[in-house]
C-alpha positions as CSV (number, residue, x, y, z in Angstrom):
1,X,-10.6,25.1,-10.2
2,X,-12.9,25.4,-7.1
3,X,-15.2,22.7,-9.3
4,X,-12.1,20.0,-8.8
5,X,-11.5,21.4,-5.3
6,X,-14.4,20.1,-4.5
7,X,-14.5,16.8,-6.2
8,X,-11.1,15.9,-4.9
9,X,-12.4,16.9,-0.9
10,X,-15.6,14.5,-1.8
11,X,-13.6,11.5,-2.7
12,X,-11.6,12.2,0.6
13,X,-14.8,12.3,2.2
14,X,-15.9,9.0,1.1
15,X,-12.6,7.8,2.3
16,X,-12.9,9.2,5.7
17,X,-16.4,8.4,5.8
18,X,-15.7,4.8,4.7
19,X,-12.8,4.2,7.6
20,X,-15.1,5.4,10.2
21,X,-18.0,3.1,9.0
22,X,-15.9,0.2,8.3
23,X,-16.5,-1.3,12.1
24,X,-19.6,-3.3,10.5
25,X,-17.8,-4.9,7.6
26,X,-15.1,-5.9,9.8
27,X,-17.0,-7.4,12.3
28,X,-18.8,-9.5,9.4
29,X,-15.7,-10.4,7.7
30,X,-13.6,-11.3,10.8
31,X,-14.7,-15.1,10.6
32,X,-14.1,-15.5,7.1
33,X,-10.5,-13.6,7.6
34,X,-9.1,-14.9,10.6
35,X,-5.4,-14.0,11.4
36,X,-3.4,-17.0,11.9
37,X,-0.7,-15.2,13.3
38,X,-0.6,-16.8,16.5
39,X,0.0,-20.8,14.9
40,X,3.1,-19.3,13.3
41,X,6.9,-20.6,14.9
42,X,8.5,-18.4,16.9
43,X,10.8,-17.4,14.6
44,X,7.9,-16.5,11.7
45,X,6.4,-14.6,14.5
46,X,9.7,-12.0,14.7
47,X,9.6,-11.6,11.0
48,X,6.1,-11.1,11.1
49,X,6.5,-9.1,14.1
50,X,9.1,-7.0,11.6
51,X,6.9,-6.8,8.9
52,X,4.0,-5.0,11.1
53,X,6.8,-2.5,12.6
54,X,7.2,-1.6,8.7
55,X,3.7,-0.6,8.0
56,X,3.1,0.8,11.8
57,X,6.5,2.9,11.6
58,X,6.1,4.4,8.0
59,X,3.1,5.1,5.6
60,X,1.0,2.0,6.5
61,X,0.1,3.2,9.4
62,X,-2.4,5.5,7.5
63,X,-4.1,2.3,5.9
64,X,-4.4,0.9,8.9
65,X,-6.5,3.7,10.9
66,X,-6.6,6.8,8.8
67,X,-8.6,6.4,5.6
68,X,-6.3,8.2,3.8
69,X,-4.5,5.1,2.0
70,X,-6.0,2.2,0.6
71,X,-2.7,0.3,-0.1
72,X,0.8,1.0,1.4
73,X,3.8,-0.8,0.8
74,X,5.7,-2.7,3.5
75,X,8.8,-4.1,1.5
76,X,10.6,-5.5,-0.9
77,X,12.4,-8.6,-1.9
78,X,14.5,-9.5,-5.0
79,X,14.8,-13.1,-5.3
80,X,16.5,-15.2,-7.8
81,X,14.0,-17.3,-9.2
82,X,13.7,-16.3,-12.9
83,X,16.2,-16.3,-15.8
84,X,17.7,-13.1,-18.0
85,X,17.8,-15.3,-21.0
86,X,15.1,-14.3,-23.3
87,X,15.8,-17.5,-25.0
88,X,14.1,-19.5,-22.6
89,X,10.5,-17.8,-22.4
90,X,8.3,-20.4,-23.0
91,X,10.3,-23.1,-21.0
92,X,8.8,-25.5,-18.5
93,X,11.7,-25.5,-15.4
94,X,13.3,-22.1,-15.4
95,X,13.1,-21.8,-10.9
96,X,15.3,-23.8,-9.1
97,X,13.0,-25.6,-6.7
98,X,15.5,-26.5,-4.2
99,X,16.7,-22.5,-4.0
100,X,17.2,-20.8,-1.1
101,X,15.3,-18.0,-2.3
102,X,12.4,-19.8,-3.1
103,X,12.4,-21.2,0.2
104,X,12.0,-17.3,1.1
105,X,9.3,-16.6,-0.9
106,X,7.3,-19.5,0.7
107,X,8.5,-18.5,4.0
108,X,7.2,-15.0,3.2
109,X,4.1,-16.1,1.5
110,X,3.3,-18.2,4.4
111,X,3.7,-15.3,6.8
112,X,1.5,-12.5,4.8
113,X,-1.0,-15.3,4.6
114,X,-1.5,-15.2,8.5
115,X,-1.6,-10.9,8.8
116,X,-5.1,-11.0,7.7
117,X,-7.1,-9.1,9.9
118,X,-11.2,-9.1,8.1
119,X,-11.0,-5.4,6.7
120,X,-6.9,-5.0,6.8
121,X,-4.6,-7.4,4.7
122,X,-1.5,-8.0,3.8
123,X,-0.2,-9.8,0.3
124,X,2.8,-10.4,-2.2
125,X,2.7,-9.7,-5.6
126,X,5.4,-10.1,-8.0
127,X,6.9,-7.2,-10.6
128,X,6.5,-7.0,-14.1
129,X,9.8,-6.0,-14.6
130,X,12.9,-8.1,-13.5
131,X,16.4,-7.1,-12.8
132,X,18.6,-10.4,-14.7
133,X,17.6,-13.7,-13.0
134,X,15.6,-11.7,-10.5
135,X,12.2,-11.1,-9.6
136,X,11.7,-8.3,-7.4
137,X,8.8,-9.0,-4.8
138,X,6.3,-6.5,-3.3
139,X,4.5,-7.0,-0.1
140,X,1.8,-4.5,0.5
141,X,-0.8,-3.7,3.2
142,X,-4.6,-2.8,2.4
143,X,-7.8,-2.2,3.2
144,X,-11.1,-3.5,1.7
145,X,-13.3,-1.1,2.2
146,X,-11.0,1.7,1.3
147,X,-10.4,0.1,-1.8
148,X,-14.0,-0.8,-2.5
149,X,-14.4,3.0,-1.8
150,X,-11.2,4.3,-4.3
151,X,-13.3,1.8,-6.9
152,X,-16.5,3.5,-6.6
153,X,-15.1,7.1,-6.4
154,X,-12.9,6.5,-9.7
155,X,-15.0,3.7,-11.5
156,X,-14.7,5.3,-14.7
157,X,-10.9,4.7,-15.1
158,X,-11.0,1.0,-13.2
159,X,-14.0,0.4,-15.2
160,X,-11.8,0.0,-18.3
161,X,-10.2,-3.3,-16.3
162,X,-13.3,-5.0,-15.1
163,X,-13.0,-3.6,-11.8
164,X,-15.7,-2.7,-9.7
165,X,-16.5,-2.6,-5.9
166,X,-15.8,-5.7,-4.5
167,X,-13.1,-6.6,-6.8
168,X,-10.3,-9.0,-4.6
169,X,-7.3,-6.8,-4.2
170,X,-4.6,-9.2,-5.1
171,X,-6.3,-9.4,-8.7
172,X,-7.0,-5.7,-8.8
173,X,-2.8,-5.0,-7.9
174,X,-1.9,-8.0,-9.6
175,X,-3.8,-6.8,-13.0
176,X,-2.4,-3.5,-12.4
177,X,1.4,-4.3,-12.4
178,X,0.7,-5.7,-15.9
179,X,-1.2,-3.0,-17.6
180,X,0.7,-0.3,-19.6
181,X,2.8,1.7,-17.6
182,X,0.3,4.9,-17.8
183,X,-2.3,3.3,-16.6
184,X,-0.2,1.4,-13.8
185,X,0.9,4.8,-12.7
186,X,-2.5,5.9,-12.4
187,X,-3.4,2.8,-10.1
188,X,-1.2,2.7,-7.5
189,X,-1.5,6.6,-7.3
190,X,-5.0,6.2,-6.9
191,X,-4.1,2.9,-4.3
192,X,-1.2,4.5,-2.6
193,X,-3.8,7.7,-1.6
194,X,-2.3,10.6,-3.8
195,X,-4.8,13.2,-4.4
196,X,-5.9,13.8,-8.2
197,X,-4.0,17.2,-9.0
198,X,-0.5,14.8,-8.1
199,X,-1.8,11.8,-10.1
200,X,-2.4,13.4,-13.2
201,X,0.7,15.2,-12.7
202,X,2.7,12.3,-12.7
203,X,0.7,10.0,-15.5
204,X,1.4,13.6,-17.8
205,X,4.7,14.3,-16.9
206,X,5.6,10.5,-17.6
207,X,4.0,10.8,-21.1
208,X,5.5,14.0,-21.9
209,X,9.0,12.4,-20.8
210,X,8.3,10.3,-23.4
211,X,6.9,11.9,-26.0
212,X,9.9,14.7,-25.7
213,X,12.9,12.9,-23.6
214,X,13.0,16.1,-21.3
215,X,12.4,15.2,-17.6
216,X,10.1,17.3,-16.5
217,X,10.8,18.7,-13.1
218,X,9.3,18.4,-10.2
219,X,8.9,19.0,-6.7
220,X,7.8,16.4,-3.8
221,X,5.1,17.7,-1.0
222,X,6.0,15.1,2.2
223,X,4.2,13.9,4.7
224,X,5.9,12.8,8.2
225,X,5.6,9.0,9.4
226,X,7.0,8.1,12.7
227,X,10.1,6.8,11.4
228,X,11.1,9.8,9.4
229,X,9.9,13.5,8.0
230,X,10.6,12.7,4.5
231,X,10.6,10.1,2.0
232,X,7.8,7.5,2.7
233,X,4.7,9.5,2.6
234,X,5.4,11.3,-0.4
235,X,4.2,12.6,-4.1
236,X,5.6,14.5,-7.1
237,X,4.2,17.9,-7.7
238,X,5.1,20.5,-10.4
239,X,7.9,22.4,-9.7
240,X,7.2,25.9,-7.4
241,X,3.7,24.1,-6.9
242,X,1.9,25.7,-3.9
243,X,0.4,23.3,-1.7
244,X,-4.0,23.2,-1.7
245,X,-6.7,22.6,0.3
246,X,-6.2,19.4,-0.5
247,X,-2.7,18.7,0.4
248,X,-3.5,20.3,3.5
249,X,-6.5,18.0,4.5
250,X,-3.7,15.3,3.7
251,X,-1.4,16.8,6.0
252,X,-3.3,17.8,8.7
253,X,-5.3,14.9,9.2
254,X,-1.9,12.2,8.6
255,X,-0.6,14.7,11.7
256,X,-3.2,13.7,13.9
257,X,-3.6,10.3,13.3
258,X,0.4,10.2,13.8
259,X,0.4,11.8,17.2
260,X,-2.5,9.2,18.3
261,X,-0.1,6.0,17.3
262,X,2.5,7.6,19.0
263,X,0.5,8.0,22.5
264,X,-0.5,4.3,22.0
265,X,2.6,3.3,20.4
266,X,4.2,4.1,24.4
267,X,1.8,2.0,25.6
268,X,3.2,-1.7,23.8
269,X,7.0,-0.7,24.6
270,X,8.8,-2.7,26.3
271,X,11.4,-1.7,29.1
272,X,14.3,-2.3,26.7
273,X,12.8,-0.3,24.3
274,X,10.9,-2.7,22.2
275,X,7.6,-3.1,21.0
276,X,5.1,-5.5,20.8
277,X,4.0,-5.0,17.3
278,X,1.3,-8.0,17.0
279,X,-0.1,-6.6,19.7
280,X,-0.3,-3.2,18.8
281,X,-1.6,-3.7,15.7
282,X,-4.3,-5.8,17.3
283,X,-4.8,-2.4,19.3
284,X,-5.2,-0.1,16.5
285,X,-7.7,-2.5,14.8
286,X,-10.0,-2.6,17.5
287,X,-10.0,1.4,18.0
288,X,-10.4,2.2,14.3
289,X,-13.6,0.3,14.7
């Protein structure tokens, strides 16, 4: 047990290590990954604006200056763009081109396009799975070297898919979402910054469910954003599970970085209570480096 104590604080090392090294990557890739934010309408800008405020406000925050997730999400859209009709797999016009929803998704597409800030990124990615005629939509936050880091630290599992460090993260996510669901689990557990005891909990528990058609039960150890206590920042332990070291590292160090956005968070707010996101963001970027 103390054995995987220690390789689980080790990858969390490299992490934190990583995020507070990461100044020189970022300074070499800011050229080549300019944010375009500021050619956007004014009206692109507010959604834009309201996509940062997701990721600042909730779990993303700890991709952006925290190390302790490579990928959060920021949202989701379910657009209607595909068909239920299994008949028609294999056909050449299933989207409506003139659709309003399609006119989102470029909208969107357009917009995550221009948050790209050298070492932090945003992206879309569709879902395997749709619900009838539509395709639910993920748009998701990360960090290169973070994820260069998670690559290195668990290379024999992403080693299977051809990943390695310096793998582009929309192929690595994309890839992912299409890959059997155990392994898909695994991923994003690995992406979204659970620790290893909570990953392999549940990628086992999901196989046993399977295997047996019990549910096995569980418990959920939560970490506090700014928007709320529970429910963003969260993973599935066993039931009666006594939080580690680990989880406490987790904790403690989300805790801190949460009051430090909060003193600068003041800062961008406007006298009617607002905040300039953009500009904030732009904030946090420069002091993580």
């Amino acid at each position: 047990m103390k054995i995987q104590y220690r390789n689980l604080l080790s990858i969390l090392l490299i992490a934190i290590v990583t995020a507070s090294c990461s100044s020189t990557r970022m300074s070499q890739q800011s050229k080549r990954y300019a944010s375009t934010y500021k050619k956007l309408s004014q009206t692109d800008k507010q959604l834009a604006d309201t996509l940062i405020k997701k990721v600042l406000d909730n779990e993303g925050l700890f991709t952006v200056v925290s190390g302790l997730k490579p990928m959060s999400s920021v949202t989701e859209l379910y657009l209607k763009i595909t068909t239920a009709d299994t008949l028609r797999r294999g056909d050449r016009r299933i989207t409506d081109t003139t659709s309003e929803d399609l006119k989102k998704l470029k909208r969107y597409q357009q917009i995550v396009n221009s948050l790209n800030f050298g070492d932090l990124k945003f992206m879309i990615s569709p879902y395997r799975i749709t619900q009838k005629d539509s395709r639910p939509i993920q748009i998701t936050v990360n960090r290169r070297s973070l994820v260069d880091s998670l690559l290195k630290a668990e290379q024999s599992f992403f080693g299977q898919f051809g990943f390695v460090p310096g793998t582009s993260p929309e192929i690595l996510v994309n890839t992912t979402e299409y890959e059997h669901k155990y392994n898909r689990f695994r991923a994003y557990g690995y992406l979204f910054g659970y620790p290893e005891h909570a990953v392999d909990f549940f990628t086992v528990a999901s196989i046993s469910n399977d295997k047996t058609g019990v549910f096995v039960k569980r418990d959920f150890f939560q970490i506090p954003v700014f928007s709320a206590i529970r429910g963003h920042f969260v993973y599935a332990v066993p039931q009666g599970y006594k939080p580690d070291e680990v989880d406490s590292t987790i904790l403690n160090r989300a805790k801190f970085y949460l009051l430090q956005y909060e003193k600068v968070r003041k800062k961008f707010q406007r006298a009617d209570g607002s905040v300039e996101y953009y500009k904030l963001l732009k904030k946090l970027i420069k002091n993580a480096a």
